[in-house]
The first five atom37 places (N, CA, C, CB, O) and aatype in JSON, in Angstrom:
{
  "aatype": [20, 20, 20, 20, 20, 20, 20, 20, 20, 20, 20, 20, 20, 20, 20, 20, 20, 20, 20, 20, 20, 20, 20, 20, 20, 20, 20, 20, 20, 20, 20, 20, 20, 20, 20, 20, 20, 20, 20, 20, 20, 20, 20, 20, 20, 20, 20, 20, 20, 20, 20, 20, 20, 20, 20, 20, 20, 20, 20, 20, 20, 20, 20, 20, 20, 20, 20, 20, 20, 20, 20, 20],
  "atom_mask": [
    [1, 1, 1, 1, 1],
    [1, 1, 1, 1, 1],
    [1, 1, 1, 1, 1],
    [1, 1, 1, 1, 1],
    [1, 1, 1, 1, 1],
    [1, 1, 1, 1, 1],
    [1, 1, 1, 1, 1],
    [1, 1, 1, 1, 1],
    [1, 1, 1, 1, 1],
    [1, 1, 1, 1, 1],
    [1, 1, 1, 1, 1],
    [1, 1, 1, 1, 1],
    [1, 1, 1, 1, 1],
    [1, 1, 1, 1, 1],
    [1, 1, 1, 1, 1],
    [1, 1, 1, 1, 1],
    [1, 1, 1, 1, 1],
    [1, 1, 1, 1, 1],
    [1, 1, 1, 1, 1],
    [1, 1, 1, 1, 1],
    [1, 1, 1, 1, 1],
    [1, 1, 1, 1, 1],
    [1, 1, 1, 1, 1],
    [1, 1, 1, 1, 1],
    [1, 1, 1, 1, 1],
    [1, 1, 1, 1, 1],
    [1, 1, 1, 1, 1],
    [1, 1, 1, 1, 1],
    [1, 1, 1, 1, 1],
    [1, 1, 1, 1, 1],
    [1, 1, 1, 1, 1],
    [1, 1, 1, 1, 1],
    [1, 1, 1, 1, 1],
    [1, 1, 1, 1, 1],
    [1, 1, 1, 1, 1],
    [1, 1, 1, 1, 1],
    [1, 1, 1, 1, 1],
    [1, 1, 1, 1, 1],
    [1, 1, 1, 1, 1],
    [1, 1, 1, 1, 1],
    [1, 1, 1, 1, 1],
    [1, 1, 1, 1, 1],
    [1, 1, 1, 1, 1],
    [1, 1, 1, 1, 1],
    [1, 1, 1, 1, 1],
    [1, 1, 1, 1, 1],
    [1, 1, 1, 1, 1],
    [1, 1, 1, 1, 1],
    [1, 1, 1, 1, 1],
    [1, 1, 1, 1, 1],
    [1, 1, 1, 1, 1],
    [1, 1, 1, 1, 1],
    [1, 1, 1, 1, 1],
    [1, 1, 1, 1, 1],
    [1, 1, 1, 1, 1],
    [1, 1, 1, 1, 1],
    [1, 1, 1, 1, 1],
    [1, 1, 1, 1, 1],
    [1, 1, 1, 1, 1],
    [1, 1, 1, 1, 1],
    [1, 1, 1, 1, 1],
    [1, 1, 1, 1, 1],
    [1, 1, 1, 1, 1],
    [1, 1, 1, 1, 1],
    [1, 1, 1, 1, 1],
    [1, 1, 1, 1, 1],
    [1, 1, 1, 1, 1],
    [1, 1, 1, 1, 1],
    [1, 1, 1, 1, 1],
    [1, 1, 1, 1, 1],
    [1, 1, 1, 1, 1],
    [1, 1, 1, 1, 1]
  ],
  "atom_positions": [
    [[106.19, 71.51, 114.88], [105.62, 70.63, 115.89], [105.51, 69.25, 115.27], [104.22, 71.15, 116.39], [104.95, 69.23, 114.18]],
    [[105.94, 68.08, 115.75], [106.32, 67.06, 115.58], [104.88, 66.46, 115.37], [107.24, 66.62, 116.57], [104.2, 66.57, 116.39]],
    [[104.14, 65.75, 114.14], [102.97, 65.06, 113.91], [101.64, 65.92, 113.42], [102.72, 64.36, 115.15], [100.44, 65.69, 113.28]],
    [[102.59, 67.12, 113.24], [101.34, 67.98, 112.46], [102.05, 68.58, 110.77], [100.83, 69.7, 113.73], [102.72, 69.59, 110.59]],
    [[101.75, 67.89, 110.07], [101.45, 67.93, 108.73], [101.19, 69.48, 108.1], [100.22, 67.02, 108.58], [100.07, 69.99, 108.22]],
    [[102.26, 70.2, 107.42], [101.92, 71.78, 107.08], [101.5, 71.41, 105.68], [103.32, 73.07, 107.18], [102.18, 70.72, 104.93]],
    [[99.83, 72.13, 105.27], [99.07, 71.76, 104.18], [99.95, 72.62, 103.1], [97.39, 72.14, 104.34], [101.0, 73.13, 103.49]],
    [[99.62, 72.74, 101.99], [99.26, 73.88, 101.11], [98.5, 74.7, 101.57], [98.74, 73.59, 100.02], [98.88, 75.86, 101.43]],
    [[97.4, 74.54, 102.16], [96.1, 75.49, 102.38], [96.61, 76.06, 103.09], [94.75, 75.11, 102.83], [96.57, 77.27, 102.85]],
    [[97.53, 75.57, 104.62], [98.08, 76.13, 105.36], [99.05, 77.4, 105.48], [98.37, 75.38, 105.62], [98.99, 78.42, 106.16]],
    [[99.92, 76.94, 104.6], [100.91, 77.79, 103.72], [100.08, 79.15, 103.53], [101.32, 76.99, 102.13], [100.23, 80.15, 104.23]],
    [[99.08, 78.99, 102.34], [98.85, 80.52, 101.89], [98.68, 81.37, 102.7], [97.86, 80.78, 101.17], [98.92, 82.49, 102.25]],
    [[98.38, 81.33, 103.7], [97.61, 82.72, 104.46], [99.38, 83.34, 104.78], [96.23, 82.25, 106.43], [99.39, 84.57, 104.67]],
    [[100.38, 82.92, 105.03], [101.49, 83.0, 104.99], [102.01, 84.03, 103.43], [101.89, 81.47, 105.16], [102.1, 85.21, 103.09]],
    [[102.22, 82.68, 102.88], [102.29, 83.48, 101.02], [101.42, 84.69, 100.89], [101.55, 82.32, 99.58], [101.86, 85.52, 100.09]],
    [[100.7, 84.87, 101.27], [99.49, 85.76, 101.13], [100.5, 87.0, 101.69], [97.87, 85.28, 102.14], [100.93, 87.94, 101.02]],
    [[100.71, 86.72, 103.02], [100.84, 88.34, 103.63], [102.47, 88.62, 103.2], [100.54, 88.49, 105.71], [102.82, 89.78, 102.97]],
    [[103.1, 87.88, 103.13], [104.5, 87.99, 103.0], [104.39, 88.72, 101.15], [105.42, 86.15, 103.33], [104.95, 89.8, 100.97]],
    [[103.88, 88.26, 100.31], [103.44, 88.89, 99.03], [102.87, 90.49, 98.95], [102.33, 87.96, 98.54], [103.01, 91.32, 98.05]],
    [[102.09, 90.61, 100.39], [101.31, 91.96, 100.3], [102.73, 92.66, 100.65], [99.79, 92.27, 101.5], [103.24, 93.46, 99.86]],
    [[103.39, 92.29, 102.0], [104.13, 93.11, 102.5], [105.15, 93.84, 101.51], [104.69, 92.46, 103.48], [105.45, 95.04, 101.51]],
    [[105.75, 92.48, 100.39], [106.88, 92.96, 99.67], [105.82, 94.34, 98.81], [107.76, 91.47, 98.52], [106.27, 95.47, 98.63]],
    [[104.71, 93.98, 98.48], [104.52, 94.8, 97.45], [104.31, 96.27, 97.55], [103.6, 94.33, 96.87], [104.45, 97.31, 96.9]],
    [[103.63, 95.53, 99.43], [103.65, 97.55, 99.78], [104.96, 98.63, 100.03], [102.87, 97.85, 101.38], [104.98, 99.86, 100.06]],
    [[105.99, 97.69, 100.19], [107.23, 97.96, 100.49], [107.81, 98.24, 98.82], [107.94, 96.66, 101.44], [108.35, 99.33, 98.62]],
    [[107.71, 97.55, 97.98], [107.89, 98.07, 96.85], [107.07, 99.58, 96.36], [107.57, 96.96, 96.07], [107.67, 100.57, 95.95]],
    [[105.73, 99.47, 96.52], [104.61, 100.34, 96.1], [105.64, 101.72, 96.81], [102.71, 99.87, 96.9], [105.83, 102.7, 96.09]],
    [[106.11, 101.7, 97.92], [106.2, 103.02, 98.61], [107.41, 103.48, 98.45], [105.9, 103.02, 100.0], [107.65, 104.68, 98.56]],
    [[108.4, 102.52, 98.14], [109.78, 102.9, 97.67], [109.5, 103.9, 95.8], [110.86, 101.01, 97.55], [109.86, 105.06, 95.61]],
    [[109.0, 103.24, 95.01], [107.97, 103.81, 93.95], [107.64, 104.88, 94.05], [106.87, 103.27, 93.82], [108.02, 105.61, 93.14]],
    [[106.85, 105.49, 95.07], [105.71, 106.69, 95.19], [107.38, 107.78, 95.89], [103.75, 106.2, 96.77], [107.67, 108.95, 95.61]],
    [[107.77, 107.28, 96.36], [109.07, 108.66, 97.07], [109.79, 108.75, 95.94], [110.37, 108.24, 98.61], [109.47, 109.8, 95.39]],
    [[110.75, 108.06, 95.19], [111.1, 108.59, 94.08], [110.6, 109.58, 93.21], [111.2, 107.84, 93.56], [111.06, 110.59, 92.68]],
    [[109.13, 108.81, 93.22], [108.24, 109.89, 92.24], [108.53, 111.54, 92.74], [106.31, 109.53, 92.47], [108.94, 112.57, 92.2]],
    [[108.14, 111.18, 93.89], [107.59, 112.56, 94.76], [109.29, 113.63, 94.38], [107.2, 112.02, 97.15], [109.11, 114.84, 94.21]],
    [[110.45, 113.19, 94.31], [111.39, 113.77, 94.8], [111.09, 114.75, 93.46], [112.82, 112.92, 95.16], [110.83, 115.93, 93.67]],
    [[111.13, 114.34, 92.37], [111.22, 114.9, 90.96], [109.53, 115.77, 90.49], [111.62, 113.34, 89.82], [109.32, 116.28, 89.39]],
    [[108.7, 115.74, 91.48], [107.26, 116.39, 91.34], [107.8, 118.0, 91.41], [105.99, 115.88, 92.77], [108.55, 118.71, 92.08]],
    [[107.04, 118.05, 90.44], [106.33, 119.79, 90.25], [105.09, 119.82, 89.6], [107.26, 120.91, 89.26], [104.88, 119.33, 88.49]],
    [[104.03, 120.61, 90.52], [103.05, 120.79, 91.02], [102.84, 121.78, 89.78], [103.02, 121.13, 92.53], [103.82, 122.53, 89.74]],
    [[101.95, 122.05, 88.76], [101.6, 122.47, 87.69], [100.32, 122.95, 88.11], [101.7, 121.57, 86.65], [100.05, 123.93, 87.41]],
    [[99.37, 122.71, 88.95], [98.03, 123.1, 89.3], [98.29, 123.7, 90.85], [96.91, 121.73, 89.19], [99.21, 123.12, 91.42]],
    [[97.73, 124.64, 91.54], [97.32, 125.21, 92.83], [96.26, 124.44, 93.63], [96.81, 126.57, 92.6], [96.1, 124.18, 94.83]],
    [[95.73, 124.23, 92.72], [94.27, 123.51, 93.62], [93.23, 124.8, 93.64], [94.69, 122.94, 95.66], [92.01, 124.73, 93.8]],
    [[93.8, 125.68, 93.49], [92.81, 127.04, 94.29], [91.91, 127.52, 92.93], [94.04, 128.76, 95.05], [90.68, 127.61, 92.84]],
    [[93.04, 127.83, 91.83], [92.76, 128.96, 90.85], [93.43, 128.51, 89.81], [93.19, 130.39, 91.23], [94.27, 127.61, 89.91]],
    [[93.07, 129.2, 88.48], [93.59, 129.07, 87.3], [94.75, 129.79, 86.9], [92.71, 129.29, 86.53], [95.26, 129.84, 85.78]],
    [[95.16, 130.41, 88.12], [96.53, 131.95, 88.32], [97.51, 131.03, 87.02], [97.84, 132.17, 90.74], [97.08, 129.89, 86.84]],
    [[98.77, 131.46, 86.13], [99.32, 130.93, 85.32], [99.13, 129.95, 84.1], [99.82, 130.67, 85.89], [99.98, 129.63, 83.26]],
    [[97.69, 129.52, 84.22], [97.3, 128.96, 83.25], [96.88, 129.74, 81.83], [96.4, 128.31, 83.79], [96.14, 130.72, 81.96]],
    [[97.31, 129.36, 80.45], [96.54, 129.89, 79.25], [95.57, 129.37, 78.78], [97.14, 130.01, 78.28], [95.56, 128.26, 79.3]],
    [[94.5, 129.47, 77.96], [94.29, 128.76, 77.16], [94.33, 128.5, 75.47], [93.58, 128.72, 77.58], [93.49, 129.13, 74.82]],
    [[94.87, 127.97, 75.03], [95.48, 127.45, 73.46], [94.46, 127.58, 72.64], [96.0, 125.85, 73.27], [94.5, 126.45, 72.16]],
    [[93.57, 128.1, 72.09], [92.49, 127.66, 71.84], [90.95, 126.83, 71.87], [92.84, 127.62, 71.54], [90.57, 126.17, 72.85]],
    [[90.38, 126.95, 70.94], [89.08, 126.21, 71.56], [88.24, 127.07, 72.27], [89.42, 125.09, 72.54], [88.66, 128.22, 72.32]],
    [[87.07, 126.82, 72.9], [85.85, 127.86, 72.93], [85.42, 127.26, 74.7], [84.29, 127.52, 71.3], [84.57, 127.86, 75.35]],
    [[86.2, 125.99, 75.3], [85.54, 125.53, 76.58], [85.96, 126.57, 77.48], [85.94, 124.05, 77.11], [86.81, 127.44, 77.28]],
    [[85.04, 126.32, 78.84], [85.29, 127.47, 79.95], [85.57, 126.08, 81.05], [83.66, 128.85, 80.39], [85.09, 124.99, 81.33]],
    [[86.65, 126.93, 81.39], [87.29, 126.3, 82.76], [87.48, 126.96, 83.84], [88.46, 125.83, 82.63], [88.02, 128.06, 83.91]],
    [[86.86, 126.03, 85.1], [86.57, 126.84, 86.17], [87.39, 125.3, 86.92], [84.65, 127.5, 86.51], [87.65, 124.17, 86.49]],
    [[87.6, 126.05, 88.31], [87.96, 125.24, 89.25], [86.66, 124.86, 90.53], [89.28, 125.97, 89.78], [85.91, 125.68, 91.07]],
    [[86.72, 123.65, 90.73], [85.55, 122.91, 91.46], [86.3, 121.91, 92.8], [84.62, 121.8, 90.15], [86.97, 120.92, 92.5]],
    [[86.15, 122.18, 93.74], [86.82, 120.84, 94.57], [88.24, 120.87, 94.36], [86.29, 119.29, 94.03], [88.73, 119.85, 94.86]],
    [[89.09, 121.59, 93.85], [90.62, 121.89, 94.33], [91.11, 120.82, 92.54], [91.23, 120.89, 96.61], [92.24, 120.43, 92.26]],
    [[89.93, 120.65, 91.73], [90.02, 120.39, 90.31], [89.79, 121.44, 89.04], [89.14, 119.41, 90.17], [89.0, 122.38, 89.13]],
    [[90.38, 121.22, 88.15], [90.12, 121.93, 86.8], [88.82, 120.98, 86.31], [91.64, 121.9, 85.61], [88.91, 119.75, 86.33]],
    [[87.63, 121.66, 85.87], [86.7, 121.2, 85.16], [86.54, 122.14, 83.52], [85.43, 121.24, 86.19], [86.51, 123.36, 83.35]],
    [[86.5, 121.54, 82.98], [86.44, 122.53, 81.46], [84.59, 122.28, 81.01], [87.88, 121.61, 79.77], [84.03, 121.19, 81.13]],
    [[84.05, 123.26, 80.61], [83.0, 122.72, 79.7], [82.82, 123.18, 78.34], [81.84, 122.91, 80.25], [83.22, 124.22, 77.83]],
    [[82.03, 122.02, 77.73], [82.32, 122.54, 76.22], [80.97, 123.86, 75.62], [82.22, 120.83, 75.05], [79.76, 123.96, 75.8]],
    [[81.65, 124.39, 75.13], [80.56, 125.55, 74.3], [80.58, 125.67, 73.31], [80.54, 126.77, 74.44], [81.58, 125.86, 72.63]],
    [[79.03, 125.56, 72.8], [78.81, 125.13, 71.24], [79.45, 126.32, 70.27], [77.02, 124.95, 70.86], [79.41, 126.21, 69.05]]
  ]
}
């Protein structure tokens, strides 16, 4: 528009989103690669296939997590 002056200040909100966009677009191209080559080592449920190597902690599953605790 003819007589209106584009700031710097103006600009960013621009720079701003055009920066988020590439990055989420990067971020997600990132996370699918990952995903293609995943194997899932935990159930979420149970300790089914797990050993333990030594050491004296007890591990139980809590919230679809492994929690270990230590014993003196």
């Amino acid at each position: 528009v003819a007589g209106i002056a584009i700031t710097p200040s103006h600009r960013y909100p621009y720079c701003m989103k055009h920066t988020l966009i590439c990055l989420s677009l990067a971020l997600s191209h990132n996370l699918s690669a990952v995903e293609r080559g995943f194997v899932s080592i935990f159930n979420g449920k149970n300790l089914s296939g797990w050993t333990q190597k030594g050491g004296k902690a007890q591990y139980t599953v809590k919230d679809g997590e492994i929690v270990g605790t230590a014993v003196p």
